[in-house]
PASEBA-1860 file (N, C-alpha, C; in nm, 3 decimals):
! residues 215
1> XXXXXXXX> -4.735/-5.099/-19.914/-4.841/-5.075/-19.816/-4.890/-5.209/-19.762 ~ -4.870/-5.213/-19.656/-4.961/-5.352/-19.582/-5.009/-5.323/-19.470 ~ -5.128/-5.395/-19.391/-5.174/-5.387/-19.313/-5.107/-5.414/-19.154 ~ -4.993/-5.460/-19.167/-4.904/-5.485/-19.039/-4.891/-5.353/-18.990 ~ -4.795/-5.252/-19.043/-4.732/-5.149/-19.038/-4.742/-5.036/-19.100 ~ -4.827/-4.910/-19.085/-4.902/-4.819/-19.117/-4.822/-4.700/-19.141 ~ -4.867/-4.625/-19.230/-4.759/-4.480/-19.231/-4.866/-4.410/-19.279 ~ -4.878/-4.284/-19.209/-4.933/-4.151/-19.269/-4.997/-4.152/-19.420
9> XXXXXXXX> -5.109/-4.168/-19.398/-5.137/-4.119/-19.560/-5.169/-4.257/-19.660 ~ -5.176/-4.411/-19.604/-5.165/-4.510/-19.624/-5.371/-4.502/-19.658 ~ -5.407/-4.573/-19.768/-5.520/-4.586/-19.753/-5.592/-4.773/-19.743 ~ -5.684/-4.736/-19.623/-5.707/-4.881/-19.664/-5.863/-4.868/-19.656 ~ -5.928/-5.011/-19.713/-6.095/-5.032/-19.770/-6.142/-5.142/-19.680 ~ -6.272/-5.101/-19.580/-6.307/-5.216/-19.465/-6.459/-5.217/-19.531 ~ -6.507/-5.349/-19.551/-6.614/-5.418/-19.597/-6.690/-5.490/-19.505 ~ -6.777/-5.456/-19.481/-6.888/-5.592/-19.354/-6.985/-5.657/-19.415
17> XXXXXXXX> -6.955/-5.773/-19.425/-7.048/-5.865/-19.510/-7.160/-5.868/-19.397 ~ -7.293/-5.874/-19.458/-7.406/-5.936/-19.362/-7.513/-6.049/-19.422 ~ -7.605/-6.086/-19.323/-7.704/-6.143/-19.424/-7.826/-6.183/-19.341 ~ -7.932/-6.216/-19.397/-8.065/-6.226/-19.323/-8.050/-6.365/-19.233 ~ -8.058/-6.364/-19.153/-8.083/-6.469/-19.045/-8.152/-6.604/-19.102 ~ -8.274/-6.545/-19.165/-8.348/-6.593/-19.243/-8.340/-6.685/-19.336 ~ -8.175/-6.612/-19.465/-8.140/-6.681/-19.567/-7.972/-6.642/-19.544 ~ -7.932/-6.705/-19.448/-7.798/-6.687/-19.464/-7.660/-6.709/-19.543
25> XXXXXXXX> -7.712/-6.812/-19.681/-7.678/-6.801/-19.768/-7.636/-6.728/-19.908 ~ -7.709/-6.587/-19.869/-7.746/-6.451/-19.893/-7.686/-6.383/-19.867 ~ -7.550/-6.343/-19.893/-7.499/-6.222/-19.819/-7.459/-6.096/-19.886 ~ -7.463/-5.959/-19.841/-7.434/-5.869/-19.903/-7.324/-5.815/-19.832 ~ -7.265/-5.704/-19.863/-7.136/-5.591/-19.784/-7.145/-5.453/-19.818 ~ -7.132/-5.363/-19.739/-7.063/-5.245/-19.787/-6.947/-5.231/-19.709 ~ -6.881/-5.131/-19.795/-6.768/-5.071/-19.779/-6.755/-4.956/-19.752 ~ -6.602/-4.931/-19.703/-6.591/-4.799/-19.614/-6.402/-4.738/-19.677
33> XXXXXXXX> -6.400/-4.637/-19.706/-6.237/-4.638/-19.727/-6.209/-4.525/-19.650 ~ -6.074/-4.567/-19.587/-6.008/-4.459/-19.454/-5.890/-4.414/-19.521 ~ -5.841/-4.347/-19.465/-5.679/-4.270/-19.474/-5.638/-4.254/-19.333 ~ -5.501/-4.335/-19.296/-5.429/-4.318/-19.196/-5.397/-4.179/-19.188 ~ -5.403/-4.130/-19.045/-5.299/-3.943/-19.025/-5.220/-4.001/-18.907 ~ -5.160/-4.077/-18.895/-5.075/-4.115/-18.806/-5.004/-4.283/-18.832 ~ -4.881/-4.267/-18.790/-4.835/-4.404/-18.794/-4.930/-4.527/-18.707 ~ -4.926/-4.631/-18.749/-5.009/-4.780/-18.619/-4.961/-4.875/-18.677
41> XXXXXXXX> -5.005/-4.946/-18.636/-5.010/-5.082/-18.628/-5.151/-5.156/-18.659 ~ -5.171/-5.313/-18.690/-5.248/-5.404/-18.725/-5.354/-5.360/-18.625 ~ -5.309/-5.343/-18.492/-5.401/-5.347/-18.339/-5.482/-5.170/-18.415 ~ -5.462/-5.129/-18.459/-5.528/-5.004/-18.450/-5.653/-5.039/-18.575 ~ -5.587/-5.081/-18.685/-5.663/-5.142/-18.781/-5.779/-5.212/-18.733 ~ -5.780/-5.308/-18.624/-5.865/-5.393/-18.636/-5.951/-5.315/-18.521 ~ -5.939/-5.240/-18.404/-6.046/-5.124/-18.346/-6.073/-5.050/-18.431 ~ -6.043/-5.009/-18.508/-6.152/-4.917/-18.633/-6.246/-4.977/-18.670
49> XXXXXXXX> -6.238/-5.132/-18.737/-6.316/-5.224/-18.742/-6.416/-5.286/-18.632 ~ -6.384/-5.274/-18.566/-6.482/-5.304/-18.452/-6.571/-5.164/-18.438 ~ -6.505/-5.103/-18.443/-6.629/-5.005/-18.382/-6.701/-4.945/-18.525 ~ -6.664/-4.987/-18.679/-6.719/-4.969/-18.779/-6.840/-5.067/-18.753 ~ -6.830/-5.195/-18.715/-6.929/-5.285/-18.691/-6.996/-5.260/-18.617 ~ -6.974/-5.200/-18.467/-7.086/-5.136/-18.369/-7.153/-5.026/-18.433 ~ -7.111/-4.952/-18.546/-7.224/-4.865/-18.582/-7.246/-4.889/-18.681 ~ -7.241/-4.997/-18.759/-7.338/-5.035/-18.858/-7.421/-5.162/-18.758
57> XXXXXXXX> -7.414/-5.203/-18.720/-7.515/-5.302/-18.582/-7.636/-5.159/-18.521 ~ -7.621/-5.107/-18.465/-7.649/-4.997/-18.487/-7.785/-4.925/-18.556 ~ -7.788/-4.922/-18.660/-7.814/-4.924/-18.807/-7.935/-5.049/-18.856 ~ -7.887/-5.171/-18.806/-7.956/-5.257/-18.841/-8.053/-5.321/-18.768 ~ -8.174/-5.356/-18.850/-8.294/-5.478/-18.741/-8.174/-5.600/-18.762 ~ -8.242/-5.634/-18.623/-8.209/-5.772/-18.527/-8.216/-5.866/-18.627 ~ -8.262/-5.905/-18.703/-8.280/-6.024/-18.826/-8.140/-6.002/-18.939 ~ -8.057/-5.930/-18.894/-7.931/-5.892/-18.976/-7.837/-5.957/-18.871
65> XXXXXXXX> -7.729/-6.031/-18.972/-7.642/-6.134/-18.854/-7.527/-6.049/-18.913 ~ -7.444/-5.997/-18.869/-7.283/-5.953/-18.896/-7.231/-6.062/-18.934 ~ -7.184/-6.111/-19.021/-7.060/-6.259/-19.091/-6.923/-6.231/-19.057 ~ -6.832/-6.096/-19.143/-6.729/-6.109/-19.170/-6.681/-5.945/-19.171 ~ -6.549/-5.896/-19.154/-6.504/-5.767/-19.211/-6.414/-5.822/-19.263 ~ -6.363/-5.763/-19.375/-6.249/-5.779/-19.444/-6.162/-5.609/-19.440 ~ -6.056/-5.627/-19.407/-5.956/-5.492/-19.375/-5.857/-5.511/-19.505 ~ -5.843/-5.437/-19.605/-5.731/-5.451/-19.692/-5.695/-5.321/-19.751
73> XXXXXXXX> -5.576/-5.300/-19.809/-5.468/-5.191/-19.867/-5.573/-5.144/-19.988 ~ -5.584/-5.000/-20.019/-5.683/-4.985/-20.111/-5.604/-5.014/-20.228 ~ -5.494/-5.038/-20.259/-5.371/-5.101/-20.370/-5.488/-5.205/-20.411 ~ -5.482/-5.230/-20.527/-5.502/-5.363/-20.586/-5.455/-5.462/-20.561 ~ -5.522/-5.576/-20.493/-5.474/-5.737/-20.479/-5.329/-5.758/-20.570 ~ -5.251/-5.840/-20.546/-5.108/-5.801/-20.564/-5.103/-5.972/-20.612 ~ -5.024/-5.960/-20.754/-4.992/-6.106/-20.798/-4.858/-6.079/-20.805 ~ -4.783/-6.184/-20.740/-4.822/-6.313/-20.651/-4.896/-6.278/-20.537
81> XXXXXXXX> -4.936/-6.332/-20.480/-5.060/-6.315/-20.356/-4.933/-6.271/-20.239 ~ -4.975/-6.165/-20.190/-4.885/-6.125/-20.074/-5.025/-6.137/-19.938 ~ -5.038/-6.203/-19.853/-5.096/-6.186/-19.705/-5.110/-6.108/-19.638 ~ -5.016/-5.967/-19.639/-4.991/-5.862/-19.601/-5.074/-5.759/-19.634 ~ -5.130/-5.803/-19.718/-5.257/-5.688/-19.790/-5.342/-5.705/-19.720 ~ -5.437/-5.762/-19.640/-5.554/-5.761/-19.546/-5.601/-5.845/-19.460 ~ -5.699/-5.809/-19.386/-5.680/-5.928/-19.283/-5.850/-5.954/-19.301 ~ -5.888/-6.073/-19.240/-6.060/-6.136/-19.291/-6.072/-6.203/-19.142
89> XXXXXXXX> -6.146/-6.121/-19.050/-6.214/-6.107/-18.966/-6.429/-6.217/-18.905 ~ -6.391/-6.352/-18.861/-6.518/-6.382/-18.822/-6.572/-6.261/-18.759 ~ -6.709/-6.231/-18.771/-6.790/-6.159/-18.684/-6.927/-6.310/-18.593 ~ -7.000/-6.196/-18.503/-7.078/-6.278/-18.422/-7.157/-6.152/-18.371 ~ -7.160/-6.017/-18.462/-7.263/-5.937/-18.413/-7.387/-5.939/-18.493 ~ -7.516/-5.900/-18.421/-7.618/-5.872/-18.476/-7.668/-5.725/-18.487 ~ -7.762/-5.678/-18.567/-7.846/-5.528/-18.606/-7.919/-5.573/-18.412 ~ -7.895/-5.393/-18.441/-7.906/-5.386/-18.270/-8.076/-5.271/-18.235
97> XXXXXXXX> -8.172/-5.304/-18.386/-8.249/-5.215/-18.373/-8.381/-5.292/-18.353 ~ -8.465/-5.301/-18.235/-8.606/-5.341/-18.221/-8.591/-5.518/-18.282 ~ -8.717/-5.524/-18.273/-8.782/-5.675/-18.337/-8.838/-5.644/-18.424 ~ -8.783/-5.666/-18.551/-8.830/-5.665/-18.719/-8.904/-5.789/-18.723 ~ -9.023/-5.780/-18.798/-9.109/-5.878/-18.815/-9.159/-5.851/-18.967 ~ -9.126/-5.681/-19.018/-9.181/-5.647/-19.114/-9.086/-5.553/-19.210 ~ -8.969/-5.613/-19.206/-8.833/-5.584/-19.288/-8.839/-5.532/-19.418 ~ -8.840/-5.427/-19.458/-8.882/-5.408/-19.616/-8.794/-5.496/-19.688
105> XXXXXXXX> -8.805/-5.476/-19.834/-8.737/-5.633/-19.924/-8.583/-5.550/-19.922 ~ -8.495/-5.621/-19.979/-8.379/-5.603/-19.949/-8.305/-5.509/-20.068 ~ -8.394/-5.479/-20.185/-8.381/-5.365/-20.284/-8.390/-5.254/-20.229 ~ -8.488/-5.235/-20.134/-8.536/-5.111/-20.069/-8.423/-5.054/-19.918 ~ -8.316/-4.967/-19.994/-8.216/-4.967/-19.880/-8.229/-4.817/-19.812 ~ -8.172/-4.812/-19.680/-8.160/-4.673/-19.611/-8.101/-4.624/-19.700 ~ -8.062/-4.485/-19.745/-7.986/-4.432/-19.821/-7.919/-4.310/-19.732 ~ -7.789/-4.328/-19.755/-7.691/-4.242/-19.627/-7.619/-4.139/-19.711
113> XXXXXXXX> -7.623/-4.022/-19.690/-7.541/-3.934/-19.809/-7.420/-3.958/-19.701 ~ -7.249/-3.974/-19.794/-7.166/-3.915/-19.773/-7.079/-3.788/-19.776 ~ -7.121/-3.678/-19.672/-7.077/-3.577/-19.729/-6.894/-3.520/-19.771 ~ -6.878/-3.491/-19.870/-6.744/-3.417/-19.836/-6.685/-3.314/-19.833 ~ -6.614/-3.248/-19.783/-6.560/-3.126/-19.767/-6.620/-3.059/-19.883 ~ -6.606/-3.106/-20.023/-6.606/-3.047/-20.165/-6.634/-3.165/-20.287 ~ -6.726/-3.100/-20.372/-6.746/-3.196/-20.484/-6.817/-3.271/-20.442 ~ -6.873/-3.401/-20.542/-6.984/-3.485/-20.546/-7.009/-3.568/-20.402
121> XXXXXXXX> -7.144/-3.564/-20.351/-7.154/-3.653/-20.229/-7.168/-3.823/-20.269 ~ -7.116/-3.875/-20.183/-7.132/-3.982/-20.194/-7.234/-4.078/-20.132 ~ -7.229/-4.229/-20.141/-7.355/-4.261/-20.061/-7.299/-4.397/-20.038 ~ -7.406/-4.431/-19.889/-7.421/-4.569/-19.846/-7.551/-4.629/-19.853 ~ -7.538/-4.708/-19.876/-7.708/-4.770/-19.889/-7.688/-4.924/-19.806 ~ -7.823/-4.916/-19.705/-7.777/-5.012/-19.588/-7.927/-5.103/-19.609 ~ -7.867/-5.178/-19.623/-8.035/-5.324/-19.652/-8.021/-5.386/-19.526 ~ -8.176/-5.402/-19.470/-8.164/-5.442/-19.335/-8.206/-5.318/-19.281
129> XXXXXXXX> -8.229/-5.210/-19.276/-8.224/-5.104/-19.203/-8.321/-5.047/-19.205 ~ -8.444/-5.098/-19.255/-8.575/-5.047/-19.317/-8.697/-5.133/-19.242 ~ -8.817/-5.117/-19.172/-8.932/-5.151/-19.103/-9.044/-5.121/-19.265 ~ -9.117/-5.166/-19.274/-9.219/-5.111/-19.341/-9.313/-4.992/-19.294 ~ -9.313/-5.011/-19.172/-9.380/-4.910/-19.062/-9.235/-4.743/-19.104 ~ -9.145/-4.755/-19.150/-9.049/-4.649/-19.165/-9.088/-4.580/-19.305 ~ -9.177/-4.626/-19.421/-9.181/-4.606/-19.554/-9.272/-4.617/-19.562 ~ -9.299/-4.515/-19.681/-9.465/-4.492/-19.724/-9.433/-4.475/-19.872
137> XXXXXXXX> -9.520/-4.481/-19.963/-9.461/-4.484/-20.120/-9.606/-4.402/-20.193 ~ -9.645/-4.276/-20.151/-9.721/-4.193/-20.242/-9.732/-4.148/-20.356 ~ -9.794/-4.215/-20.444/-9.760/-4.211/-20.574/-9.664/-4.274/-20.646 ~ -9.622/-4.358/-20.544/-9.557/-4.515/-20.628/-9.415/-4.481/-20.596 ~ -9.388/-4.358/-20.483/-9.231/-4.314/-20.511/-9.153/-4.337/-20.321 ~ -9.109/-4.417/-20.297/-9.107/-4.444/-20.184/-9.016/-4.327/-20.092 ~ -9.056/-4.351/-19.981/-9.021/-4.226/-19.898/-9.024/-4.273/-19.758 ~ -8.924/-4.149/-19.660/-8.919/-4.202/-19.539/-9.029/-4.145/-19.431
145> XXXXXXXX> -9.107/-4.212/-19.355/-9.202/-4.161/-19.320/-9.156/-4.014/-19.207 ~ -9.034/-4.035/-19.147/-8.968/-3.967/-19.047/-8.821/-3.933/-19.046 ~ -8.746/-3.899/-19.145/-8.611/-3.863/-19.103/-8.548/-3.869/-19.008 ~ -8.602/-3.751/-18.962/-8.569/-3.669/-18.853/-8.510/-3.809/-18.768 ~ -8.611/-3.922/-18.713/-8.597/-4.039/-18.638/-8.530/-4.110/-18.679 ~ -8.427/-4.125/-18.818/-8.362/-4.212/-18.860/-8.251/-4.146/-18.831 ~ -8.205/-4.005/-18.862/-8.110/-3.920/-18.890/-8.029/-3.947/-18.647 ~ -8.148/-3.950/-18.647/-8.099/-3.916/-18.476/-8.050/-4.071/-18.433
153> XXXXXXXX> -8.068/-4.213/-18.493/-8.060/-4.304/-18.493/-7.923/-4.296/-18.575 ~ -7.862/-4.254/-18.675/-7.784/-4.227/-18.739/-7.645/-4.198/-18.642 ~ -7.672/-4.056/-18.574/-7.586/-3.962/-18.532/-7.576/-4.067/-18.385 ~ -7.691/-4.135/-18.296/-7.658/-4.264/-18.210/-7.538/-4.339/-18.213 ~ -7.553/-4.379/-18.320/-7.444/-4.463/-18.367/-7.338/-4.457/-18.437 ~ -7.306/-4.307/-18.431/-7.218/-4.262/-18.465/-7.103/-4.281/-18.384 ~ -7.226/-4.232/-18.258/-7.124/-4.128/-18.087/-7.145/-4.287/-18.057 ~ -7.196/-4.373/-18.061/-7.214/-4.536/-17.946/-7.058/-4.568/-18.003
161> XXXXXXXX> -7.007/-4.560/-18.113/-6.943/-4.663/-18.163/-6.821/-4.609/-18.170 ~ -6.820/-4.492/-18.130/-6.655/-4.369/-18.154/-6.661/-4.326/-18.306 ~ -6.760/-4.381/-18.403/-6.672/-4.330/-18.534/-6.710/-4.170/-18.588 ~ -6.731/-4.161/-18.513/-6.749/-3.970/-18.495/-6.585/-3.894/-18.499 ~ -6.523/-4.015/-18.423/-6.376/-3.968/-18.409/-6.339/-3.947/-18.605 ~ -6.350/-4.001/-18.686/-6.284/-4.044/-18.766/-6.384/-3.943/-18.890 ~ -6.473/-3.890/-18.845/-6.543/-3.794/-18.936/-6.498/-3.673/-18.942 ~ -6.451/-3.605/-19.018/-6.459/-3.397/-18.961/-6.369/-3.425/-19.106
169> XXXXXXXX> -6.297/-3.281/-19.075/-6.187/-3.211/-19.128/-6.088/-3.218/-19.056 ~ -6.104/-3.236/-18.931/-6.008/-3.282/-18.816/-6.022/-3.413/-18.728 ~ -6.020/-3.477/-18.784/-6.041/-3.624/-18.674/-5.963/-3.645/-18.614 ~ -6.018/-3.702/-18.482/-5.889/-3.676/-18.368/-5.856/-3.797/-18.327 ~ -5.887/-3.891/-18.404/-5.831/-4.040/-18.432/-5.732/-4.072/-18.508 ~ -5.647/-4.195/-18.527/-5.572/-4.196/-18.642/-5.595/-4.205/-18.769 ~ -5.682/-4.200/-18.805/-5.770/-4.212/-18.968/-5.892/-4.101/-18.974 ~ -5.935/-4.108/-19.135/-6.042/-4.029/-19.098/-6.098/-4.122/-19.234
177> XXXXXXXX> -6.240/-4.088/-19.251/-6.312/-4.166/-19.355/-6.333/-4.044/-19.442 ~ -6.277/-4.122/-19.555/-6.265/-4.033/-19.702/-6.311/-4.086/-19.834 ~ -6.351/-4.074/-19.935/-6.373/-4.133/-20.089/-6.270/-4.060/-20.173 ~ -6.229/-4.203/-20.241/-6.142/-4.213/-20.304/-6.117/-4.244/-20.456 ~ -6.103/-4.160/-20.529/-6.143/-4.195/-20.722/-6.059/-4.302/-20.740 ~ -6.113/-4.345/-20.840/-6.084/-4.449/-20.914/-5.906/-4.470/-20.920 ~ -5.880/-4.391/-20.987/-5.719/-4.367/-20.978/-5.658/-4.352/-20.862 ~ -5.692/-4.311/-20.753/-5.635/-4.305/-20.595/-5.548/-4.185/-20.581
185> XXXXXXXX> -5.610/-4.067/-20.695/-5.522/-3.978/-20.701/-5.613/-3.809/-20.630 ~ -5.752/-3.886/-20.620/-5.827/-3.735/-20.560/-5.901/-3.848/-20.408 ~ -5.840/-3.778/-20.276/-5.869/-3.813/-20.160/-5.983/-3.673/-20.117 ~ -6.106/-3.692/-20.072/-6.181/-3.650/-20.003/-6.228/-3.701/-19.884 ~ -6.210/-3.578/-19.746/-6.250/-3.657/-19.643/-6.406/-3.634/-19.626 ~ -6.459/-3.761/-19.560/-6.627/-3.701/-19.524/-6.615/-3.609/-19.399 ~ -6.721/-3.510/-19.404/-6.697/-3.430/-19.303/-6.866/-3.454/-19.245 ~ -6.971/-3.541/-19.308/-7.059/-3.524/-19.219/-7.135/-3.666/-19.299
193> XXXXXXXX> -7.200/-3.788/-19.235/-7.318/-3.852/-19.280/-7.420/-3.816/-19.214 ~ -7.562/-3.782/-19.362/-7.673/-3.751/-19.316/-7.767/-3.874/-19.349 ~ -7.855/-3.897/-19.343/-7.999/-3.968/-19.408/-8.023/-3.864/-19.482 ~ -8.082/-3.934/-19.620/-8.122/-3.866/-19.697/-8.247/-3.944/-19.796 ~ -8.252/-4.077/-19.768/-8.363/-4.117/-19.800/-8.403/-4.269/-19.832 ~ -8.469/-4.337/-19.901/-8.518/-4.485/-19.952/-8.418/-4.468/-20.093 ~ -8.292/-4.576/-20.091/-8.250/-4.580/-20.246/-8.287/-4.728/-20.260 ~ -8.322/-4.732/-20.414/-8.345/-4.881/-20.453/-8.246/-4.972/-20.516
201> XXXXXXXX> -8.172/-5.031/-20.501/-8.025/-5.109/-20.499/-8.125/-5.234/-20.563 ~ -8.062/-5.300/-20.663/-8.126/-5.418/-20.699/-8.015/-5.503/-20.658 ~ -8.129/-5.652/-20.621/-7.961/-5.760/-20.546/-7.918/-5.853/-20.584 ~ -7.896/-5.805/-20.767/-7.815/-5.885/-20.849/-7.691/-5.830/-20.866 ~ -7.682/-5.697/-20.781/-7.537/-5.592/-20.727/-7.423/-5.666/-20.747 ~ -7.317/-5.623/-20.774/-7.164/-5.702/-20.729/-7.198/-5.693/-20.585 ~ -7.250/-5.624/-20.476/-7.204/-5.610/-20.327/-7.272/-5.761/-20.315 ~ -7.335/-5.830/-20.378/-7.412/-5.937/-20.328/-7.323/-6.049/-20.336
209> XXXXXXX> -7.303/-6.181/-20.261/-7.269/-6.322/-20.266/-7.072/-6.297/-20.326 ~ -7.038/-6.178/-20.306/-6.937/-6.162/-20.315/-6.791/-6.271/-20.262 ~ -6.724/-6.281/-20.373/-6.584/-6.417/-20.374/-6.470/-6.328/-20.345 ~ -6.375/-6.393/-20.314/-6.255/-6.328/-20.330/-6.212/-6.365/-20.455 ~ -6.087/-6.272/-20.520/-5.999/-6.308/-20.663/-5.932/-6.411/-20.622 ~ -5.904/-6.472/-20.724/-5.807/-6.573/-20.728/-5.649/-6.530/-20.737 ~ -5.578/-6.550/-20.656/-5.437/-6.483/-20.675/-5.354/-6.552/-20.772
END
């Protein structure tokens, strides 16, 4: 499996590092894992990526700088080091939401259910994506003041960015976004992301200040 030359059923894992404007020394990522339904090429790989970045930009206050995507084979890093496994992408986008002045702390993340067809939902949790004016914490338990306004901000940037194509049971793109067990032996596609609430991520995380392996 490599990222040049694609076949049906090929899975690969796209990561967007970001970080506060602020402390750009700081950086965090999430991740995303797809399944090809059609043969491509590198060129198809890297528009998925782009428009994964327009809707997580999207997603984010303006004080969030886009760094990097990394595109690679969901295979395990391969010793001897093969090149062919992924490609590492400069970015130069920013969070495309209002003027943050009052950013909640960076523990305090959007929390995105991944839904799937069947079995356990999964989740994204997006730091950067939070106003203080968005959260209220009654009784010490934090909460979103408005869904509804995040969820429609959500589904925005879903349709801004095309990756609506790549959601369903039928995506009418060449990939669709799925979670993938540990073993790479149970594929689920998402068939819907909702908002679902404030999760608290502490940011001593692996997603934080993340290295590559050494090959």
């Amino acid at each position: 499996m490599t990222v040049l030359s694609i076949a049906a059923d090929d899975l690969f894992v796209m990561r967007v590092t970001k970080y506060l404007s602020s402390n750009p020394s700081n950086t965090w990522q999430n991740s995303y894992e797809f399944q090809a339904t059609a043969v491509g090429t590198e060129a198809d790989l890297l528009e998925l990526a782009n428009q994964l970045v327009i809707f997580e930009a999207g997603m984010h206050k303006d004080v969030v700088v886009f760094d990097r995507a990394l595109i690679s084979t969901w295979e395990a890093d391969s010793v001897p080091y093969n090149p062919e496994t992924f490609i590492s992408s400069t970015l130069t986008a920013v969070g495309a939401v209002g003027d943050s002045t009052t950013i909640m702390p960076l523990d305090k993340t959007l929390s995105i259910a991944r839904v799937a067809g069947y079995g356990r939902v999964g989740h994204i949790f997006l730091r950067g994506a939070l106003d203080e004016d968005d959260v209220s914490a009654p009784a010490g338990t934090s909460k979103l003041d408005d869904r509804a306004a995040l969820q429609t901000r959500l589904d925005t940037a879903l349709t801004t960015s095309g990756l609506t194509d790549y959601v369903g049971t039928t995506p009418v793109a060449g990939f669709r976004m799925v979670m993938v067990n540990a073993a790479g032996t149970q594929i689920r596609p998402i068939v819907q992301l909702r908002v679902q609430g404030v999760g608290s991520v502490p940011t001593d995380h692996a997603w934080f200040n993340r290295t590559s392996p050494t090959p």
